[in-house]
MOPAC internal coordinates of N, CA, C and O (Angstrom, degrees):
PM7 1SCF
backbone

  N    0.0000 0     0.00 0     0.00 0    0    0    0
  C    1.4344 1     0.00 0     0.00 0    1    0    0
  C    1.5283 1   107.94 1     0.00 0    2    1    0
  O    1.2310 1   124.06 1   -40.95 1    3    2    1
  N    1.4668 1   109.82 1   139.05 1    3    2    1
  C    2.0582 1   105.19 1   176.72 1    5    3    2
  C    1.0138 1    99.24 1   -66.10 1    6    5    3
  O    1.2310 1   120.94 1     1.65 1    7    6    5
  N    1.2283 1   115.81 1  -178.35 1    7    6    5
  C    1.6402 1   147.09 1   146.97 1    9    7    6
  C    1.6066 1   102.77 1   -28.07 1   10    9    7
  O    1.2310 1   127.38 1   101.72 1   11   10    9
  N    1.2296 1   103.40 1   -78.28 1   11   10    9
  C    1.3979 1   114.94 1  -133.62 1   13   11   10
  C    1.7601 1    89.71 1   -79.94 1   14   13   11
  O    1.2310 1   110.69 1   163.97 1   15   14   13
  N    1.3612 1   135.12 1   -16.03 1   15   14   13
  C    1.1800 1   147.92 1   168.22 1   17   15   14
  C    1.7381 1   106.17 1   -71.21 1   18   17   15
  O    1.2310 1   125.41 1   158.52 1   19   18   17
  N    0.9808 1   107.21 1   -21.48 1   19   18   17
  C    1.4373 1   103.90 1   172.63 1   21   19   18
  C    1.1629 1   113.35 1   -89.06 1   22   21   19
  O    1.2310 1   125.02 1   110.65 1   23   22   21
  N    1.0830 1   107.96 1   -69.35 1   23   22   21
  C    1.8802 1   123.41 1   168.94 1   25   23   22
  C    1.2549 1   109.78 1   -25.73 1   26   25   23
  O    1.2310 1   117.58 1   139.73 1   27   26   25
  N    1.0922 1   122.21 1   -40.27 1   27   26   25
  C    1.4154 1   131.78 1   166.33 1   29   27   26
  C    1.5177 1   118.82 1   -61.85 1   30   29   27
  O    1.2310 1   109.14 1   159.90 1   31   30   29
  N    0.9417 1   137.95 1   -20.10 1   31   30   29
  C    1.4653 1   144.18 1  -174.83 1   33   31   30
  C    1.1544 1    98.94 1  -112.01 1   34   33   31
  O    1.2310 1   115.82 1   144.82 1   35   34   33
  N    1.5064 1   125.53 1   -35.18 1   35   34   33
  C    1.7304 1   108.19 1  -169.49 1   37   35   34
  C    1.7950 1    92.64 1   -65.09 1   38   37   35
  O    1.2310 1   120.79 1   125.01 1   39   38   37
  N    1.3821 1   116.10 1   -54.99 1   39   38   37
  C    1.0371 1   116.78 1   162.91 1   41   39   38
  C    1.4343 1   137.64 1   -23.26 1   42   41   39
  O    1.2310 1   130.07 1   122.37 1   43   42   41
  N    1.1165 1    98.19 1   -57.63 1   43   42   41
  C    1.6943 1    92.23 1   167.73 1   45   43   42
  C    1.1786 1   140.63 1   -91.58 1   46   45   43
  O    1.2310 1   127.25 1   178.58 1   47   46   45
  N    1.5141 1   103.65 1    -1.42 1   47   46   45
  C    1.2462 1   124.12 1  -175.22 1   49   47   46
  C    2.0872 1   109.43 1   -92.33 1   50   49   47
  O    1.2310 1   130.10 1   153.60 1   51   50   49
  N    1.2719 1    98.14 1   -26.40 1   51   50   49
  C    0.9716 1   119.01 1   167.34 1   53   51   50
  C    1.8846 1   139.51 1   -60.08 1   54   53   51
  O    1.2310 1   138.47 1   129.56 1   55   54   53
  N    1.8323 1    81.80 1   -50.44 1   55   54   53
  C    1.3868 1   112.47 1   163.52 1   57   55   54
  C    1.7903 1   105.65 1   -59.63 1   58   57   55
  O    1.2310 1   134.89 1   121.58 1   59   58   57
  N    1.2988 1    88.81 1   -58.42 1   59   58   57
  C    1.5881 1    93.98 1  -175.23 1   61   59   58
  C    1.8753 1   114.26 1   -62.48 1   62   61   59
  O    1.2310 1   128.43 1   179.52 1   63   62   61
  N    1.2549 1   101.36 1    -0.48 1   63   62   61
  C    1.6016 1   108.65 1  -179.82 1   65   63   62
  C    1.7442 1   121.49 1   -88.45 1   66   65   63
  O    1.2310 1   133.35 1   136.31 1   67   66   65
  N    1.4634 1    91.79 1   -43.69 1   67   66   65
  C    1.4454 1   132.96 1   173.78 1   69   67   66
  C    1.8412 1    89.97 1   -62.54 1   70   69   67
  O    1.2310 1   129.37 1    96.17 1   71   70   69
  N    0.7215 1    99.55 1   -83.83 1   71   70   69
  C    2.2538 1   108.94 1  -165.32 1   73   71   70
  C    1.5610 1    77.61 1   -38.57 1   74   73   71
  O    1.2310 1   117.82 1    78.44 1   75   74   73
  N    1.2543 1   121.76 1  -101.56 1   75   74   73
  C    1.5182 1   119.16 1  -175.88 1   77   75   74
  C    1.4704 1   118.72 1    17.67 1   78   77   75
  O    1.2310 1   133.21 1    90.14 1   79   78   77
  N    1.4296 1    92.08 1   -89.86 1   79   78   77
  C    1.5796 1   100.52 1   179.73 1   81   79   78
  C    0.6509 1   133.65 1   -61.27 1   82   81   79
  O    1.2310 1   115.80 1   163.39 1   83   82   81
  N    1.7447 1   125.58 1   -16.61 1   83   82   81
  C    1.5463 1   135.43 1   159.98 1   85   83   82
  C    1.4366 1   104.57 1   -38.21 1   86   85   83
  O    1.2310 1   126.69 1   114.41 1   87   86   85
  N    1.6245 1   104.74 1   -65.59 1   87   86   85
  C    1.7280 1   134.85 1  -159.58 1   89   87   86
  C    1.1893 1    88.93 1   -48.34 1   90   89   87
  O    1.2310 1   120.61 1   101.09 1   91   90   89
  N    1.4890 1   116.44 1   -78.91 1   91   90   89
  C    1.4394 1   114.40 1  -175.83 1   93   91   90
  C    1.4039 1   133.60 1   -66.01 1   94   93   91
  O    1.2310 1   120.82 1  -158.78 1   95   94   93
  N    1.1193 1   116.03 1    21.22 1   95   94   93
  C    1.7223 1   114.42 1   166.60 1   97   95   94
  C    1.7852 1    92.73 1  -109.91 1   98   97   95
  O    1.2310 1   119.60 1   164.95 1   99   98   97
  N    0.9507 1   118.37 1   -15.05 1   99   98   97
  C    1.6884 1   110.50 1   175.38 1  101   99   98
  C    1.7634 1   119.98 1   -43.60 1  102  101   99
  O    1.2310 1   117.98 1   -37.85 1  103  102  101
  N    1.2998 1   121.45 1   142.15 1  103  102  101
  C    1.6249 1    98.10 1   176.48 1  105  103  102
  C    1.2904 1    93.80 1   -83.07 1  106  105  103
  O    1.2310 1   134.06 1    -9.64 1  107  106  105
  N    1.3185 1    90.41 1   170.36 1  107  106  105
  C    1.9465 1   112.61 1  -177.72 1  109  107  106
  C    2.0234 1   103.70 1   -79.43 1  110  109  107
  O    1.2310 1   121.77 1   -49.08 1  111  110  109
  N    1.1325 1   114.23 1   130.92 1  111  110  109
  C    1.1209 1   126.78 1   152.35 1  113  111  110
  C    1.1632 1   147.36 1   -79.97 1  114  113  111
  O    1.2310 1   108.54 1  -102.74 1  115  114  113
  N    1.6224 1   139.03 1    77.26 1  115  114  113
  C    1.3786 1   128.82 1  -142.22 1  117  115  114
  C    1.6779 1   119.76 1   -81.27 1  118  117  115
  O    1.2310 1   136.45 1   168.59 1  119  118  117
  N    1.7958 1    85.75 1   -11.41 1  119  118  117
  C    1.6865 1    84.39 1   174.04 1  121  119  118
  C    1.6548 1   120.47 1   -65.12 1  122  121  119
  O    1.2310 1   126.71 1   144.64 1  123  122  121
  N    1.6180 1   104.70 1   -35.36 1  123  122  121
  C    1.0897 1   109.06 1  -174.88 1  125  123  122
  C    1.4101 1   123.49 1   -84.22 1  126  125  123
  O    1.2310 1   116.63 1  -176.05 1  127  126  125
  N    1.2584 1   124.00 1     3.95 1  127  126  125
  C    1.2949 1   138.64 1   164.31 1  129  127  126
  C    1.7716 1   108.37 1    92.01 1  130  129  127
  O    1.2310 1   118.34 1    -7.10 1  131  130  129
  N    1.0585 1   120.76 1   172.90 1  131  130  129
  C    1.9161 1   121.77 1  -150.69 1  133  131  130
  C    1.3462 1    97.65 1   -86.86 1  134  133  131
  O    1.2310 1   119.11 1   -36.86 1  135  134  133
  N    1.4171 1   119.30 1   143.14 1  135  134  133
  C    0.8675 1   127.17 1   173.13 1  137  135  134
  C    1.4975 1   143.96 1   -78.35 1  138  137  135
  O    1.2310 1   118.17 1   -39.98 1  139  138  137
  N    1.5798 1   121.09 1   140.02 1  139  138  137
  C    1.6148 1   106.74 1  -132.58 1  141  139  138
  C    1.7369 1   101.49 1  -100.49 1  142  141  139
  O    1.2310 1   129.63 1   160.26 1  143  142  141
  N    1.1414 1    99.04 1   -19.74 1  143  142  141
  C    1.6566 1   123.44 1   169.99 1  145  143  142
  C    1.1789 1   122.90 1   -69.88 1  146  145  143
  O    1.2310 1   107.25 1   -85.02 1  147  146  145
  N    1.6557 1   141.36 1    94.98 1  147  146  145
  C    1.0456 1   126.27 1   177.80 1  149  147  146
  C    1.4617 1   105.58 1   -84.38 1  150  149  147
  O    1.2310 1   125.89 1   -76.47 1  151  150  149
  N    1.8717 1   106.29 1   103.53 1  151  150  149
  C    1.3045 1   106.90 1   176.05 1  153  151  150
  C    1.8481 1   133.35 1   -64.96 1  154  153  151
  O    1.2310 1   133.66 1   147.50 1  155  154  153
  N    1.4954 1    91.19 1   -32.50 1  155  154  153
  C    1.4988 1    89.57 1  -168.87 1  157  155  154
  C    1.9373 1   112.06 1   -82.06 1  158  157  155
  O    1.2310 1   118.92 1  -173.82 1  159  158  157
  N    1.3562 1   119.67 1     6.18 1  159  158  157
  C    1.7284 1   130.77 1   178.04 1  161  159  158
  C    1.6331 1    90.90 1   -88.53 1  162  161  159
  O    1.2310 1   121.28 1   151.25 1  163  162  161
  N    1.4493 1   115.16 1   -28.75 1  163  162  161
  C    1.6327 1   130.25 1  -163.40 1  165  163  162
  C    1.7831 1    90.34 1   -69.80 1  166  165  163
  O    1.2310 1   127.92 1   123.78 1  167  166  165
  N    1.1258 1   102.35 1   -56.22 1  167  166  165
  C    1.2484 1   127.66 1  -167.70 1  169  167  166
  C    1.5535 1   100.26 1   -60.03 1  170  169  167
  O    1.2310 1   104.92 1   115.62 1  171  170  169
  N    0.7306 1   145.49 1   -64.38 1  171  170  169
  C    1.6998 1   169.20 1  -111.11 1  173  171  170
  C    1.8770 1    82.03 1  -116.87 1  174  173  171
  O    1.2310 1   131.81 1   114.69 1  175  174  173
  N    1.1262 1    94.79 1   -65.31 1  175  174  173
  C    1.6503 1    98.15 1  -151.05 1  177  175  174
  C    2.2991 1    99.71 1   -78.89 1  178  177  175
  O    1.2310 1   125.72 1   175.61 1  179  178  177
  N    1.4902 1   106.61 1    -4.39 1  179  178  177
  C    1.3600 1   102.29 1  -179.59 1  181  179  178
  C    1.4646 1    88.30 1  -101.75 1  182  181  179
  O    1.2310 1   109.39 1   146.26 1  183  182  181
  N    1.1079 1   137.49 1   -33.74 1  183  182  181
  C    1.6015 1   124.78 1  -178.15 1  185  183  182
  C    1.5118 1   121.90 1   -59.37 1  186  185  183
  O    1.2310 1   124.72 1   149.57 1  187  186  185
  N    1.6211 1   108.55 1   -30.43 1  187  186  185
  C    1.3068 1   140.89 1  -160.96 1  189  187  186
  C    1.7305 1    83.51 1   -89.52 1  190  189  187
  O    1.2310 1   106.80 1   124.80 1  191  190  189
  N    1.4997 1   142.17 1   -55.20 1  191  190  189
  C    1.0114 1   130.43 1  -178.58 1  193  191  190
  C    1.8884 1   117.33 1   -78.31 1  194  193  191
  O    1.2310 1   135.65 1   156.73 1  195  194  193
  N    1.0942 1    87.31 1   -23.27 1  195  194  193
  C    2.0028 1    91.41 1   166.64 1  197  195  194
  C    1.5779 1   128.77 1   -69.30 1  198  197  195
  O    1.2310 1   130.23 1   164.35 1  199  198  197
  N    1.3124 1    97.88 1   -15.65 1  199  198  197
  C    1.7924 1   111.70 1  -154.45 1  201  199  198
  C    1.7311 1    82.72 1  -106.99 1  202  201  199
  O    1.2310 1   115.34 1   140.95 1  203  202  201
  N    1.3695 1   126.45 1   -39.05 1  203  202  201
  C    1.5477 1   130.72 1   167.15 1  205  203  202
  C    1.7177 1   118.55 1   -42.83 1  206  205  203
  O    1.2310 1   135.76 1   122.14 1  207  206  205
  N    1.7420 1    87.10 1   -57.86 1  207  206  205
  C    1.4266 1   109.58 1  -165.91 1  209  207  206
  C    2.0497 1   103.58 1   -60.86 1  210  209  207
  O    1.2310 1   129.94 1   146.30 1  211  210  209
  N    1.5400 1    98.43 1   -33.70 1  211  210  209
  C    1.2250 1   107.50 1  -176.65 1  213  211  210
  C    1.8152 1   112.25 1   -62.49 1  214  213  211
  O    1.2310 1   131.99 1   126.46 1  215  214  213
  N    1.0188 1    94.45 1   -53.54 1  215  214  213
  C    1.5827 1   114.54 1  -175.10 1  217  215  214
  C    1.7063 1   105.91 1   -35.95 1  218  217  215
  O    1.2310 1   128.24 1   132.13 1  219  218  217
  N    1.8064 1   101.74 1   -47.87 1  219  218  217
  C    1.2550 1   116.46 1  -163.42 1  221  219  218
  C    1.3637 1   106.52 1   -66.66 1  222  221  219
  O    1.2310 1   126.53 1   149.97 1  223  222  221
  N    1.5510 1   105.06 1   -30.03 1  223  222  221
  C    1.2616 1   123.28 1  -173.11 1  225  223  222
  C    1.3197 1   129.77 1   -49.08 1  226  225  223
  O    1.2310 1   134.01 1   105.81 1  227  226  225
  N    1.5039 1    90.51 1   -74.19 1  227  226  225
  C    1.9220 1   117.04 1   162.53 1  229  227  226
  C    1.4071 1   109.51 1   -51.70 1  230  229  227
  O    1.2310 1   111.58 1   157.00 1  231  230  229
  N    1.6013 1   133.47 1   -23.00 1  231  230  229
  C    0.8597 1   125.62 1   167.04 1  233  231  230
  C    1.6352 1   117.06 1   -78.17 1  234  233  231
  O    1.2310 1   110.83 1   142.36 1  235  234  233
  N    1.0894 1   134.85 1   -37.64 1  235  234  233
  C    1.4199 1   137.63 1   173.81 1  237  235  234
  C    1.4278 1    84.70 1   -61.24 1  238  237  235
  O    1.2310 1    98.65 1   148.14 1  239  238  237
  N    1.2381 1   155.91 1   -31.86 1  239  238  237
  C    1.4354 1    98.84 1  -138.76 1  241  239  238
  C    2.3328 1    72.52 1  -121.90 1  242  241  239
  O    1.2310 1   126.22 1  -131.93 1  243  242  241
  N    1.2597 1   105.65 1    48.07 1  243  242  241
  C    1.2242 1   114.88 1   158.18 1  245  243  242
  C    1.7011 1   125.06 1    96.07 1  246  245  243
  O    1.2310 1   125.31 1   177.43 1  247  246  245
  N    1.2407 1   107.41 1    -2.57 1  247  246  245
  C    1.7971 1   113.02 1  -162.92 1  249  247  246
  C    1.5118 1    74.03 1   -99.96 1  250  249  247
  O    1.2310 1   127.43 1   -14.24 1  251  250  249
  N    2.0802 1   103.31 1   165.76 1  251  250  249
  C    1.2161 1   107.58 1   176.40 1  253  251  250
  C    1.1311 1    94.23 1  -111.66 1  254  253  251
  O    1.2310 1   114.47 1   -15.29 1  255  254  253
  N    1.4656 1   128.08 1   164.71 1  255  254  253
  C    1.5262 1   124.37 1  -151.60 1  257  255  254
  C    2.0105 1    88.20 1  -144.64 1  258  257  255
  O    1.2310 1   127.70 1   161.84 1  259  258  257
  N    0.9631 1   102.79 1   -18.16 1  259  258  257
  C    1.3969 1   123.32 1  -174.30 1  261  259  258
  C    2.0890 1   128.36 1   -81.57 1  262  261  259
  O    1.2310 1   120.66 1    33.90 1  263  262  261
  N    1.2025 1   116.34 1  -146.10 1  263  262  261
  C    1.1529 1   125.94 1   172.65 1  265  263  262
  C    1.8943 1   103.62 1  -107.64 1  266  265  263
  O    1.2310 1   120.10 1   180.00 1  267  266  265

């Protein structure tokens, strides 16, 4: 994957980490009925793909991150 294809995902993956946790720190509303989104796995599982994307990152741009 390039650079700039990565950069792009930490990015959005990030964004998408951020919205998440917004969603899920909201209180629950019972008028409006339960919510269908489990935000905070959203949350969990986009941080878990950002912290990857990162790894790949620091590695493109030359450090070994590895064995």
């Amino acid at each position: 994957m390039t650079l700039s294809a990565t950069l792009a995902l930490v990015l959005a993956t990030a964004a998408l980490t951020a919205f998440a946790a917004w969603r899920g720190a909201r209180p629950p509303n019972p008028m409006r009925g339960v919510r269908m989104a489990p935000w905070r796995l959203i949350m969990v599982l986009g941080a878990a793909a950002t912290l990857i994307f990162l790894v790949h990152l620091v590695n493109l741009l030359g450090f070994q991150t590895g064995r």
